[in-house]
DSSP file (Angstrom, degrees, kcal/mol; ACC not computed):
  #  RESIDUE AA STRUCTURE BP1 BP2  ACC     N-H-->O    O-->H-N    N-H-->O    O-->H-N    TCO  KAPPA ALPHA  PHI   PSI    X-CA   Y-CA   Z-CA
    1    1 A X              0   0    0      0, 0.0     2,-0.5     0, 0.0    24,-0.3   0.000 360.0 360.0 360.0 141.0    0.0    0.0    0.0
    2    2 A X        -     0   0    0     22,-0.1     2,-0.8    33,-0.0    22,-0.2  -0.383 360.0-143.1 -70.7 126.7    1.1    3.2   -0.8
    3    3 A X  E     -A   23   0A   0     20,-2.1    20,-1.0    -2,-0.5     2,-0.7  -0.715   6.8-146.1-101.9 140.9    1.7    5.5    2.1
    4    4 A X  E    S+A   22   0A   0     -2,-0.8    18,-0.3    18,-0.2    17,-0.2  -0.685  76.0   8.0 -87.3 113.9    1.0    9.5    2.4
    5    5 A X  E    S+     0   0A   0     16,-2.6     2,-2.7    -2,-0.7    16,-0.2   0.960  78.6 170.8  92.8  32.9    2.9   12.1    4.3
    6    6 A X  E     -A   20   0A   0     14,-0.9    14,-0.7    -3,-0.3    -1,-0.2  -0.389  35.7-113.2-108.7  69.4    5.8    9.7    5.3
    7    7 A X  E     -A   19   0A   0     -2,-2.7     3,-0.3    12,-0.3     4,-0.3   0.215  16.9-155.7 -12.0 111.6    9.3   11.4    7.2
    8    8 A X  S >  S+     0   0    0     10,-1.4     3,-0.8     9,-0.6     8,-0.2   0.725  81.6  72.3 -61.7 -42.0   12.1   11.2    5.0
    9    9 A X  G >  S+     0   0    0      8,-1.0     3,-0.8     9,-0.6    -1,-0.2   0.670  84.0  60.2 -66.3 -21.0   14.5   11.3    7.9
   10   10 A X  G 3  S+     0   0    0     -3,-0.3    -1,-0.2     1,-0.2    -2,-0.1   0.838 107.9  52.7 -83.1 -27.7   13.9    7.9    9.5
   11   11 A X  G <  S+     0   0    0     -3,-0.8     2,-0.4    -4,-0.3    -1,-0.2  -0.007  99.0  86.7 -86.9  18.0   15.3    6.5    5.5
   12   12 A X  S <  S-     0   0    0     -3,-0.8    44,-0.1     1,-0.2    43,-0.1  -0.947  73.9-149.7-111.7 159.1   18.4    8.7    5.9
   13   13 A X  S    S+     0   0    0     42,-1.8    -1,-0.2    -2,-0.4    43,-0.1   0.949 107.0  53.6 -97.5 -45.9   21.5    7.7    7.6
   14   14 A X  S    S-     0   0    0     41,-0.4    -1,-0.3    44,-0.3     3,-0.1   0.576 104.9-132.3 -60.7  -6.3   21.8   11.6    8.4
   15   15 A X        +     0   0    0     -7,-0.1     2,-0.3     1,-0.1    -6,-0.1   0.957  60.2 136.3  33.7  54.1   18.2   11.6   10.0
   16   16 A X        +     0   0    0     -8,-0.2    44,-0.4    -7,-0.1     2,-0.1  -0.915  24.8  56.3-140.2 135.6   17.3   14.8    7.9
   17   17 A X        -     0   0    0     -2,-0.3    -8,-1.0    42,-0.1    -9,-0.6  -0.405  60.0 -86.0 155.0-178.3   14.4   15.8    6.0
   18   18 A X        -     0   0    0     43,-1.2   -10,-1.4   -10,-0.2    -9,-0.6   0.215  59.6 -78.4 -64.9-149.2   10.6   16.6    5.4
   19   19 A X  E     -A    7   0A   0    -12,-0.3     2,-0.8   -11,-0.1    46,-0.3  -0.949  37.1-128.3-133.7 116.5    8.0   14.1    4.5
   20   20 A X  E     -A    6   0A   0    -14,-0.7   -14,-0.9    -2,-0.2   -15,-0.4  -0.726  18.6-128.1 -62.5 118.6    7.5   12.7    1.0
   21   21 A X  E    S+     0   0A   0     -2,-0.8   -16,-2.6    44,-0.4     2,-0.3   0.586  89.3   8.8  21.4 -80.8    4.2   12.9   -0.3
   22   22 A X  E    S+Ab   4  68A   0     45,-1.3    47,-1.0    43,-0.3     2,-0.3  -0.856  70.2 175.6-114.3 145.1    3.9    9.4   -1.3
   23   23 A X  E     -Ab   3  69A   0    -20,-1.0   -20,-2.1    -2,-0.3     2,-0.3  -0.896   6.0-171.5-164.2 139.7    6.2    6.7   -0.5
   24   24 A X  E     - b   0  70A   0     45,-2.9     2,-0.8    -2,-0.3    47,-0.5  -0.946  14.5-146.6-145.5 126.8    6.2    2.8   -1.0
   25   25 A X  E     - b   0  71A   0     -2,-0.3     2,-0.3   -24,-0.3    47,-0.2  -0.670  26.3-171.2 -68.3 107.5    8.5   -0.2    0.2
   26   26 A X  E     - b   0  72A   0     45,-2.3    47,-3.0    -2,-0.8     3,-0.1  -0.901  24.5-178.6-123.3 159.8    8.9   -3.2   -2.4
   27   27 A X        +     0   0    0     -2,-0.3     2,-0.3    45,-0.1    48,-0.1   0.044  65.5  36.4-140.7  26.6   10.2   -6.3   -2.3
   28   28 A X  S  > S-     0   0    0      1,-0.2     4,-2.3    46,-0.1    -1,-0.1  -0.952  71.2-116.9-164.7 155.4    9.9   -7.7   -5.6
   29   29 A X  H  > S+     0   0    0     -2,-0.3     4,-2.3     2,-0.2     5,-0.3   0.986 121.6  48.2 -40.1 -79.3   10.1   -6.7   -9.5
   30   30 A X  H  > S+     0   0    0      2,-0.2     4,-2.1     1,-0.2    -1,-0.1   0.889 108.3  58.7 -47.0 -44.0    6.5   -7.7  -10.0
   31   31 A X  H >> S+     0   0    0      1,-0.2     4,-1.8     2,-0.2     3,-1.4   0.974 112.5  41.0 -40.2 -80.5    5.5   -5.4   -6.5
   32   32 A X  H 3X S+     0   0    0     -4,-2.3     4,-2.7     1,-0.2    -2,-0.2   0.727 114.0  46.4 -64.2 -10.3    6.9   -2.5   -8.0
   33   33 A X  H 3X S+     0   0    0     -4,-2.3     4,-1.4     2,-0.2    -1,-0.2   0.853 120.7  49.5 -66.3 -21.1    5.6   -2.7  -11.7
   34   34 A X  H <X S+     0   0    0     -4,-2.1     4,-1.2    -3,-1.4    -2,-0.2   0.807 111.0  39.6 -74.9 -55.5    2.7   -3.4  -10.0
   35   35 A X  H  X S+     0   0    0     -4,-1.8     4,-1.2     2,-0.2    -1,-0.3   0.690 117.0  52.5-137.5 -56.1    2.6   -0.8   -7.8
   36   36 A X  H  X>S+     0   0    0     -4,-2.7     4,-1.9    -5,-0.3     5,-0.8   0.822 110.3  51.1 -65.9 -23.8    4.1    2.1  -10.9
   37   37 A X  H  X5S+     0   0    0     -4,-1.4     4,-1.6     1,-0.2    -2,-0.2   0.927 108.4  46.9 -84.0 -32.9    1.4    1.1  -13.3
   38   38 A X  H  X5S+     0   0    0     -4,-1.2     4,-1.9     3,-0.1    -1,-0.2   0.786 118.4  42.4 -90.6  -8.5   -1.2    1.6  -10.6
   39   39 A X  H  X5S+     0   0    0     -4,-1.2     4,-0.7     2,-0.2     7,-0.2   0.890 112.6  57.7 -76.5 -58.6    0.6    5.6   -9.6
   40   40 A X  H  <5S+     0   0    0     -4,-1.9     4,-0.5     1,-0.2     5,-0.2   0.961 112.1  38.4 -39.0 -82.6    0.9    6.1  -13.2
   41   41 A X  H ><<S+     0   0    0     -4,-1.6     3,-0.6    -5,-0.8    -1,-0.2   0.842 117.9  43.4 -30.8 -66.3   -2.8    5.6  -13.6
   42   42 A X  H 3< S+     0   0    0     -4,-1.9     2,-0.7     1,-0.2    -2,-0.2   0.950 130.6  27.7 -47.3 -84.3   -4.0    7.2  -10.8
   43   43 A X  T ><  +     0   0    0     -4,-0.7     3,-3.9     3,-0.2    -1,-0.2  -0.744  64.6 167.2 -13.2  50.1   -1.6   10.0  -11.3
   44   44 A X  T <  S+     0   0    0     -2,-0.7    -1,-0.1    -3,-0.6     3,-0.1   0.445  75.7  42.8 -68.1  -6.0   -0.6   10.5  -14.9
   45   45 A X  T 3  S+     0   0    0      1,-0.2     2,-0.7    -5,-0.2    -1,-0.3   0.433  93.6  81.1-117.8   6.8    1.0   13.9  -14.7
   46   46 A X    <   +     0   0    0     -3,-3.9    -1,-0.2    -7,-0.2    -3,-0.2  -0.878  48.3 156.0-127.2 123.8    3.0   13.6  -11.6
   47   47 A X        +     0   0    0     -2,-0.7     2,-1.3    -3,-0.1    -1,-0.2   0.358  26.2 118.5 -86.7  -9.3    6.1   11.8  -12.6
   48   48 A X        +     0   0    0     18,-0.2    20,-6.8     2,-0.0     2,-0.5  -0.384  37.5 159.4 -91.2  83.8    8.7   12.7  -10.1
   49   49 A X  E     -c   68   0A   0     -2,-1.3     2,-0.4    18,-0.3    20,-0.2  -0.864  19.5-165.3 -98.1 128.1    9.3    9.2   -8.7
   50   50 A X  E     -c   69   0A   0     18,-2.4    20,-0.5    -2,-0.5     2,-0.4  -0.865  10.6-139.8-136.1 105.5   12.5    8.6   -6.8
   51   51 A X  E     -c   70   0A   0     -2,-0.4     2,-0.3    18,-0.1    20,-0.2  -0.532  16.9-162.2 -81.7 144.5   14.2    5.3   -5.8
   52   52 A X  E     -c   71   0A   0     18,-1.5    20,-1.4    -2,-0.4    -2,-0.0  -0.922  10.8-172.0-124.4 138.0   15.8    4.9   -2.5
   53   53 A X  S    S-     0   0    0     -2,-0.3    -1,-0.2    18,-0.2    36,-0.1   0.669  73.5 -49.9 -72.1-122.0   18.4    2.3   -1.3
   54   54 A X  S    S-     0   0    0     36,-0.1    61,-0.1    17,-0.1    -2,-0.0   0.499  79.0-121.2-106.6 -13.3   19.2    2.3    2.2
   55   55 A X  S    S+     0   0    0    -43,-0.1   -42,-1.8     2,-0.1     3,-0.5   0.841  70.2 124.6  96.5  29.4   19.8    6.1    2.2
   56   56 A X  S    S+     0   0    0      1,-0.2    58,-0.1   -44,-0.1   -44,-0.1   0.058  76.2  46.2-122.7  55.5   23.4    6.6    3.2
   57   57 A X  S    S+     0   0    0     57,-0.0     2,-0.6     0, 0.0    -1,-0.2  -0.198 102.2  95.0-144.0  35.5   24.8    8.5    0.4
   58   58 A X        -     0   0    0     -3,-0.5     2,-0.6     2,-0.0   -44,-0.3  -0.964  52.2-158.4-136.2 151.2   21.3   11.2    0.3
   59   59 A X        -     0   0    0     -2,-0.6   -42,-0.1   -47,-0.1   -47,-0.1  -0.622  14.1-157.7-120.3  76.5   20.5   14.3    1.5
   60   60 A X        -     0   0    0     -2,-0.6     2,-0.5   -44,-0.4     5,-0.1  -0.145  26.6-126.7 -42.3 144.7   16.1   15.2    1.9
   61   61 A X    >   -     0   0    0      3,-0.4     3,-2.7     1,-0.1   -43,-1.2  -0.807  15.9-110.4 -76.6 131.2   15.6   18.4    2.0
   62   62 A X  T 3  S+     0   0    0     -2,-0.5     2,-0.3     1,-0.3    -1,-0.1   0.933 119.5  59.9 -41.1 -42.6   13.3   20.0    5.2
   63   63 A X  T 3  S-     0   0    0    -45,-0.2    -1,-0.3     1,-0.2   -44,-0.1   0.448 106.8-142.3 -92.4  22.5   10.6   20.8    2.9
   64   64 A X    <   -     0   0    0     -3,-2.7    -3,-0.4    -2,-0.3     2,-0.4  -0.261  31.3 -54.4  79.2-166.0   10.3   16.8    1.9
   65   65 A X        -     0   0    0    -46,-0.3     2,-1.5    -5,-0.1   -44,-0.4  -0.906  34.0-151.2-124.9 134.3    9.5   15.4   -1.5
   66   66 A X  S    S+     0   0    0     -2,-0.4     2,-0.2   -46,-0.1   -18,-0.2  -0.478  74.0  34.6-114.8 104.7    6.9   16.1   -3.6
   67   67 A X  S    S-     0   0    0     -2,-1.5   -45,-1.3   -45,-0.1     2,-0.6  -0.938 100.6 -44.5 171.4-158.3    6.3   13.4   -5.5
   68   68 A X  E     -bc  22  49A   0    -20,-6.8   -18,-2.4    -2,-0.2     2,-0.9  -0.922  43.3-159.4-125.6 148.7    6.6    9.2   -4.9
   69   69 A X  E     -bc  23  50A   0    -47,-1.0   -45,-2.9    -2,-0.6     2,-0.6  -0.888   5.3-165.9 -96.1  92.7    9.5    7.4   -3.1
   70   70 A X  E     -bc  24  51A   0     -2,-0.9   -18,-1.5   -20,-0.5     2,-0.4  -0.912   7.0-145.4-116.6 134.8   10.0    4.2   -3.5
   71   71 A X  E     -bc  25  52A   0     -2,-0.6   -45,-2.3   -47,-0.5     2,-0.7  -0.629  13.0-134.2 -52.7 104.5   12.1    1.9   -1.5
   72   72 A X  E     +b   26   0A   0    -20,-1.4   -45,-0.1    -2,-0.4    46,-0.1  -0.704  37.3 154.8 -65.4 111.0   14.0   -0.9   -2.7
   73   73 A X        +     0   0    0    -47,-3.0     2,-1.5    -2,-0.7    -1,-0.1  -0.146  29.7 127.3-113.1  13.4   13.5   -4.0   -0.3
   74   74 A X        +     0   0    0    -48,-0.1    15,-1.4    16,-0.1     2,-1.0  -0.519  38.7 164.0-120.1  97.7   14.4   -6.5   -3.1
   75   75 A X        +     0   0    0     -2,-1.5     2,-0.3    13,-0.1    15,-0.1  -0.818   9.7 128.0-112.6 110.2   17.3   -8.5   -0.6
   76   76 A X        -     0   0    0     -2,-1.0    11,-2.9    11,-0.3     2,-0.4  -0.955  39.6-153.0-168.4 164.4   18.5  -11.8   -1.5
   77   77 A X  E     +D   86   0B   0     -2,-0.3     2,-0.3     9,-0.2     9,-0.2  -0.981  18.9 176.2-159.3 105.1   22.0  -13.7   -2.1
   78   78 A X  E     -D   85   0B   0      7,-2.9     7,-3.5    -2,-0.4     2,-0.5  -0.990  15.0-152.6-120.3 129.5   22.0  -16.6   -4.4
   79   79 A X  E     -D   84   0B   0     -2,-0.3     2,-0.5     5,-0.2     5,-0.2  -0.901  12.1-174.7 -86.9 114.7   25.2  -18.4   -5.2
   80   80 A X  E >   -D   83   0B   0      3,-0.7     3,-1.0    -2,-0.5     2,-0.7  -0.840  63.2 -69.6 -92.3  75.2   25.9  -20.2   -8.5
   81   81 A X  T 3  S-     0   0    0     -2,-0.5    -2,-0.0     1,-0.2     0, 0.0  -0.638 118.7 -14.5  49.4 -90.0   29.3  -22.0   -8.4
   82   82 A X  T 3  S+     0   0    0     -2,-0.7     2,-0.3    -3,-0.0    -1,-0.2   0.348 129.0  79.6-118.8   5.2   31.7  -19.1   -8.4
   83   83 A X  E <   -D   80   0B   0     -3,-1.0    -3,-0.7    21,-0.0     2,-0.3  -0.583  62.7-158.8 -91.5 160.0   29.0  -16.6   -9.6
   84   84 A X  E     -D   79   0B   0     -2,-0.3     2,-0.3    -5,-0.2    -5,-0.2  -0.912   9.3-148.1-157.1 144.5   26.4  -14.9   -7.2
   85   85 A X  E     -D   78   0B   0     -7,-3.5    -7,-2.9    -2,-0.3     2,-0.3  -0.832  26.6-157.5-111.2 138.5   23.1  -13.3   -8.4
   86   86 A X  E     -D   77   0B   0     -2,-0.3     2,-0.7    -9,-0.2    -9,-0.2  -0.942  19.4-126.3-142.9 126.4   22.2  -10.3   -5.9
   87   87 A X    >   -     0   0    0    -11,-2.9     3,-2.3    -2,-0.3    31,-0.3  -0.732  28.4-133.3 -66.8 100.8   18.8   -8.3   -4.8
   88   88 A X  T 3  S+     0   0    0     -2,-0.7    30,-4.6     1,-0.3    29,-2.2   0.629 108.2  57.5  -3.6 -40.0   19.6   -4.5   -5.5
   89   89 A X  T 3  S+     0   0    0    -15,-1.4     2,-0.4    27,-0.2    -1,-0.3  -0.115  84.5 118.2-122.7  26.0   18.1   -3.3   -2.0
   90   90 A X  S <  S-     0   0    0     -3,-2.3    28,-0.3   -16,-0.3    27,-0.2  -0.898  78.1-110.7 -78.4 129.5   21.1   -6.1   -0.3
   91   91 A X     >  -     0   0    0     -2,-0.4     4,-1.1    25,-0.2    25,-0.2  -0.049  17.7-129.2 -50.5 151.6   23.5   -4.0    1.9
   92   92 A X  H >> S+     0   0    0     23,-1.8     4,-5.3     1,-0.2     3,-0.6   0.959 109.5  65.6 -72.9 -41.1   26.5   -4.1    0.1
   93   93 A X  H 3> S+     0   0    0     20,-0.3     4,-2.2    22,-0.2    -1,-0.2   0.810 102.8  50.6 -47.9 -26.4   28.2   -5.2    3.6
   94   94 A X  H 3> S+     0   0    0      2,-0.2     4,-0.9     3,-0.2    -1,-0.2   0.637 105.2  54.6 -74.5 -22.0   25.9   -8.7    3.4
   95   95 A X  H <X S+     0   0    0     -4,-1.1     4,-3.1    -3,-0.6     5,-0.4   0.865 112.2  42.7 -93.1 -60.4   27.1   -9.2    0.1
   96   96 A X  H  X S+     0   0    0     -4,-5.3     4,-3.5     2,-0.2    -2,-0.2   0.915 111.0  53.4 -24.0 -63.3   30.8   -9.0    1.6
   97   97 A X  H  X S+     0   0    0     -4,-2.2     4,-1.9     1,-0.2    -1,-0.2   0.761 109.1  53.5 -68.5 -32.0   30.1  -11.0    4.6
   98   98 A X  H  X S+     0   0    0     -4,-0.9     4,-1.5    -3,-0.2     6,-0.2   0.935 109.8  46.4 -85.7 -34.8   28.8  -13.8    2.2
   99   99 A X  H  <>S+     0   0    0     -4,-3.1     5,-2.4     2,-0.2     3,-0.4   0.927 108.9  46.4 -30.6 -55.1   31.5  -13.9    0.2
  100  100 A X  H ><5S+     0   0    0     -4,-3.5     3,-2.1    -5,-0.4    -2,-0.2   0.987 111.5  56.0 -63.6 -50.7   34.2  -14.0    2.5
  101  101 A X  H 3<5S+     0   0    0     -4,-1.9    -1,-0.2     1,-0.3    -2,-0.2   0.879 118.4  49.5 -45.1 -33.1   31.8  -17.1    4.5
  102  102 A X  T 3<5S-     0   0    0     -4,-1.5    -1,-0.3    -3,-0.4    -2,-0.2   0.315 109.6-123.3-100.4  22.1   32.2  -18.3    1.1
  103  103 A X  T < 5 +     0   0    0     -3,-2.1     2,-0.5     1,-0.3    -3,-0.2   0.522  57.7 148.1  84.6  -2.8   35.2  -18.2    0.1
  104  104 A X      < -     0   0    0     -5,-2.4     2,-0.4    -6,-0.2    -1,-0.3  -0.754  32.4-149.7 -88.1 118.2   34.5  -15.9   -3.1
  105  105 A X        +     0   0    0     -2,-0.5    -5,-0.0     1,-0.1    -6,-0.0  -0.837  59.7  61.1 -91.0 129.1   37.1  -13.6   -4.1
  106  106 A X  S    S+     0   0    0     -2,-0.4     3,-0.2    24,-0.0    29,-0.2   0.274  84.4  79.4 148.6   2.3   36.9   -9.8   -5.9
  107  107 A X    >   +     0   0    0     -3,-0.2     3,-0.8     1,-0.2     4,-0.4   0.240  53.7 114.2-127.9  26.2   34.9   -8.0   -3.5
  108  108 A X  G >   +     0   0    0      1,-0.2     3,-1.0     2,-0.1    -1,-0.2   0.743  69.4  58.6 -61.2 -15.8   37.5   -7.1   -0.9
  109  109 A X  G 3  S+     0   0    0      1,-0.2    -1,-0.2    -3,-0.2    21,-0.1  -0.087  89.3  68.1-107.8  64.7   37.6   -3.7   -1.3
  110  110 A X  G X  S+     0   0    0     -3,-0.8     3,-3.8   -18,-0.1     2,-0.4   0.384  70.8 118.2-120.3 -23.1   34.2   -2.9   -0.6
  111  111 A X  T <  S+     0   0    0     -3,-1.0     3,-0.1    -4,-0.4   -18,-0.1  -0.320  81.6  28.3 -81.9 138.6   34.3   -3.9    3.3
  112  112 A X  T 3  S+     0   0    0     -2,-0.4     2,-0.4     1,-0.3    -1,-0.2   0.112  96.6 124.6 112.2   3.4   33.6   -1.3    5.2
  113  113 A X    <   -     0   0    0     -3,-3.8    -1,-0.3     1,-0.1   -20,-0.3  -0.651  49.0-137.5 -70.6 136.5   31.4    0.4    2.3
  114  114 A X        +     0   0    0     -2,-0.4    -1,-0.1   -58,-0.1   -57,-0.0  -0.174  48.9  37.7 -80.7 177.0   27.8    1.4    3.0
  115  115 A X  S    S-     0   0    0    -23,-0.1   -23,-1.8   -61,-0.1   -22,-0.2   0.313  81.3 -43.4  73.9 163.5   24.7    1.2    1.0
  116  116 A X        -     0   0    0    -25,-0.2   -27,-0.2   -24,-0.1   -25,-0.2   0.334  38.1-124.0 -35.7 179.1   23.0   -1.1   -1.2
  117  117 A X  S >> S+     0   0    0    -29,-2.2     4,-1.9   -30,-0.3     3,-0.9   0.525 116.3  54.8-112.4 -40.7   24.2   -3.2   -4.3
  118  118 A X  H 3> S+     0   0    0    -30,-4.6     4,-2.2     1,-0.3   -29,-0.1   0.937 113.8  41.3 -78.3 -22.2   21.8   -1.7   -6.4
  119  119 A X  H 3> S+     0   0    0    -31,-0.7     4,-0.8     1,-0.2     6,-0.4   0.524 111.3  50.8 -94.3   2.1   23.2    1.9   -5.4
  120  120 A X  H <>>S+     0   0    0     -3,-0.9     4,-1.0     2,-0.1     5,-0.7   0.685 111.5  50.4-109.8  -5.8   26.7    1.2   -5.5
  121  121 A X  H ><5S+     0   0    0     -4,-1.9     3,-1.0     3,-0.2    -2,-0.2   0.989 113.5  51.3 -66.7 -70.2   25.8   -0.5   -9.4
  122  122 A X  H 3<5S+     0   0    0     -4,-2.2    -3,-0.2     1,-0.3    -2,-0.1   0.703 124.9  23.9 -52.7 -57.4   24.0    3.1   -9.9
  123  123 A X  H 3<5S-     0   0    0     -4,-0.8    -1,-0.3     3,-0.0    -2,-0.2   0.617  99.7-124.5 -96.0 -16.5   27.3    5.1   -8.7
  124  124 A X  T <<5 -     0   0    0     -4,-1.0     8,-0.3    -3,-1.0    -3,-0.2   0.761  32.3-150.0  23.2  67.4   29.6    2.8   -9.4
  125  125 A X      < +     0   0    0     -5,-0.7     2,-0.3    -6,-0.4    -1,-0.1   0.051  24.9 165.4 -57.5 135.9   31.1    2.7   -5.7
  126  126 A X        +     0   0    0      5,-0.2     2,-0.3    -3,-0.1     5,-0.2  -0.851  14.3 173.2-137.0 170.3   34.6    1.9   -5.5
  127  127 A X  B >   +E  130   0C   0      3,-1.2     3,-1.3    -2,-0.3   -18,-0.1  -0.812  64.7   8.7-179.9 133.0   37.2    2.2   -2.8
  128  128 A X  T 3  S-     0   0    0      1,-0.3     2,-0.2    -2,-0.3     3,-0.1   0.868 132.8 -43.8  59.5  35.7   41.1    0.8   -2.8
  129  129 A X  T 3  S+     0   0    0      1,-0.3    -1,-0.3   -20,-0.0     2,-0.0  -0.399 116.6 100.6  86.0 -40.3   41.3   -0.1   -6.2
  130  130 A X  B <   -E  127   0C   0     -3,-1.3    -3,-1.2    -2,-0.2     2,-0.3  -0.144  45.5-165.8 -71.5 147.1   38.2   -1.8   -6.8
  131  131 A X     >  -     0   0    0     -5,-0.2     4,-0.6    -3,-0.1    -5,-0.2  -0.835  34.7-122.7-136.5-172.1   35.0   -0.6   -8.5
  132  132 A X  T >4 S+     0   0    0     -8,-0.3     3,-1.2    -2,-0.3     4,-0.5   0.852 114.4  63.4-118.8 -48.7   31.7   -2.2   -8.4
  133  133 A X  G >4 S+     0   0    0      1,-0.3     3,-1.7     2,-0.2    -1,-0.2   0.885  96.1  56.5 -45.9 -47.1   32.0   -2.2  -12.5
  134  134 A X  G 34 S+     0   0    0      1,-0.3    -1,-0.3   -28,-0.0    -2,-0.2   0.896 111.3  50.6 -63.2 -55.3   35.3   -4.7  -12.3
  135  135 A X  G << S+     0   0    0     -3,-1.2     2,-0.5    -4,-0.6    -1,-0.3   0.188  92.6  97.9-111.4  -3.7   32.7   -7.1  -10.2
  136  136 A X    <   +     0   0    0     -3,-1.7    -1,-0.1    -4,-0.5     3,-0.1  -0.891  32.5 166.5-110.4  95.1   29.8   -7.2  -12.5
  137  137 A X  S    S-     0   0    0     -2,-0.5    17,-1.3     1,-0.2     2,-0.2   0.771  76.8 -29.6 -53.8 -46.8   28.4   -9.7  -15.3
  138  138 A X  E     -F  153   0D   0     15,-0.2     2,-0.4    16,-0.1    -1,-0.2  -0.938  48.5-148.1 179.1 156.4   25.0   -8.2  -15.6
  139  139 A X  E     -F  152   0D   0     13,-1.5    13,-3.6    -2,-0.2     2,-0.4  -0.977  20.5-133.1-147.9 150.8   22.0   -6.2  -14.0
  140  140 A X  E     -F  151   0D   0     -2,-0.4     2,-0.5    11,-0.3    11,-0.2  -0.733  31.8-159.9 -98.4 116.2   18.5   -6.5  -14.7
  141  141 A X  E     -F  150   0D   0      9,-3.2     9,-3.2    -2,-0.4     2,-0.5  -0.888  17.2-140.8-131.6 162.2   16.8   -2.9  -15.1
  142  142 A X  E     -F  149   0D   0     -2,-0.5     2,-0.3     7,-0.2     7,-0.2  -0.859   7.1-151.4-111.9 110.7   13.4   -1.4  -14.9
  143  143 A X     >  -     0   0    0      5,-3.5     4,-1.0    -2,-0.5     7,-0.0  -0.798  22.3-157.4 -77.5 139.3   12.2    1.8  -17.8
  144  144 A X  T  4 S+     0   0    0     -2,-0.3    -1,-0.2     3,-0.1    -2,-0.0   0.546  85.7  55.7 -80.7 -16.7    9.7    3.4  -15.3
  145  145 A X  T  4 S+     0   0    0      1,-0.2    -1,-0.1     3,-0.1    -2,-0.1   0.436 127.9  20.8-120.3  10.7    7.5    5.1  -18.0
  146  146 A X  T  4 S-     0   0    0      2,-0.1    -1,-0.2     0, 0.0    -2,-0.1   0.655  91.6-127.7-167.6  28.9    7.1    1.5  -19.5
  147  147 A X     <  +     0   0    0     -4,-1.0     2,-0.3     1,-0.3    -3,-0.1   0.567  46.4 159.0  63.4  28.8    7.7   -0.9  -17.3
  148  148 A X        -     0   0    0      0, 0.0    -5,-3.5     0, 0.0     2,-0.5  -0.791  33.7-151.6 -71.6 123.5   10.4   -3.0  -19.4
  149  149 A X  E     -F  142   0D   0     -2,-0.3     2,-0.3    -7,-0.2    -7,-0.2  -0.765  25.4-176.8 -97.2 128.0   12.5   -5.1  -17.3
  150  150 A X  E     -F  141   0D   0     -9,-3.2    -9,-3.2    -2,-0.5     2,-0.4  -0.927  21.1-141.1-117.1 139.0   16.3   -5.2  -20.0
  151  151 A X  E     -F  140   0D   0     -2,-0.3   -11,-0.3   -11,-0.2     2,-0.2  -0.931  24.5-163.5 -92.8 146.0   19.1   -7.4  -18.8
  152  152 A X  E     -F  139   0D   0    -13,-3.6   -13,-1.5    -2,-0.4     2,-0.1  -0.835  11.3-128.9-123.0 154.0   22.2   -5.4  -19.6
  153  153 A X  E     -F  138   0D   0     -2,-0.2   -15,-0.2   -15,-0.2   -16,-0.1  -0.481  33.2 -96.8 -99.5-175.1   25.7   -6.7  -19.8
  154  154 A X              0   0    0    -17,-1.3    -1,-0.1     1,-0.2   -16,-0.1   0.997 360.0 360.0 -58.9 -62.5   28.9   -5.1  -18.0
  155  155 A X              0   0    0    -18,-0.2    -1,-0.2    -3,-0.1   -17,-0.1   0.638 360.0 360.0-101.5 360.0   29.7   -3.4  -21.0
């Protein structure tokens, strides 16, 4: 369910800013097409949709956002031999800690990094040589305005 009026500041690691408008948590692909197609509808002229990780690279502004917020929830760690397939909205630290428990190499210099997988894909977070690009086969992405899911490759 979509929520109204919803404090920005408790989704920032800085615990600052107003109240979006609208905001919704999802925890699956299908949720959130689900979930844009029925904002879209309802609301065909206000486009300003913003996705949020875990919120520690953003800064709200007091006066909120006016617009909808949605949260990426979509957290899961599957391993495929020497490969592993990764939920966007997993801290990027969980993704560490199962590596190392497994013995998977390429991601050491990411511990001690914050945020999401899907926001450190977005920025391409790097730290000590490494980038998040070096570590990546392919990511599954979403066109908001028509709700085609593309796998794309690293390059």
């Amino acid at each position: 369910m979509i929520k109204q009026n919803v404090f920005l500041n408790q989704y920032s690691n800085l615990k600052i800013g107003g109240k979006a408008d609208y905001f919704y948590e999802f925890t699956s692909e299908e949720d959130l097409i689900t979930v844009l197609a029925s904002w879209k509808n309802k609301y065909p002229k206000m486009d300003n949709i913003f996705v949020l990780g875990s919120g520690t690279n953003i800064l709200f502004k007091d006066e909120g956002f006016r617009g909808l917020v949605v949260k990426n929830n979509i957290d899961f760690i599957k391993r495929n031999e020497e490969e592993v397939e990764v939920g966007a909205g997993t801290l990027l630290s969980k993704l560490v800690d199962f590596c190392i428990d497994n013995s998977l190499s390429g991601l050491e210099w990411a511990g001690g990094l914050p945020g999401t997988v899907g926001g450190a894909i977005r920025g391409n977070a790097g730290a000590y040589g490494g980038e998040t690009k070096d570590n990546l086969i392919e990511v599954k992405t979403l066109n908001i305005s028509s709700f085609q899911i593309r796998t794309r490759n690293n390059s």
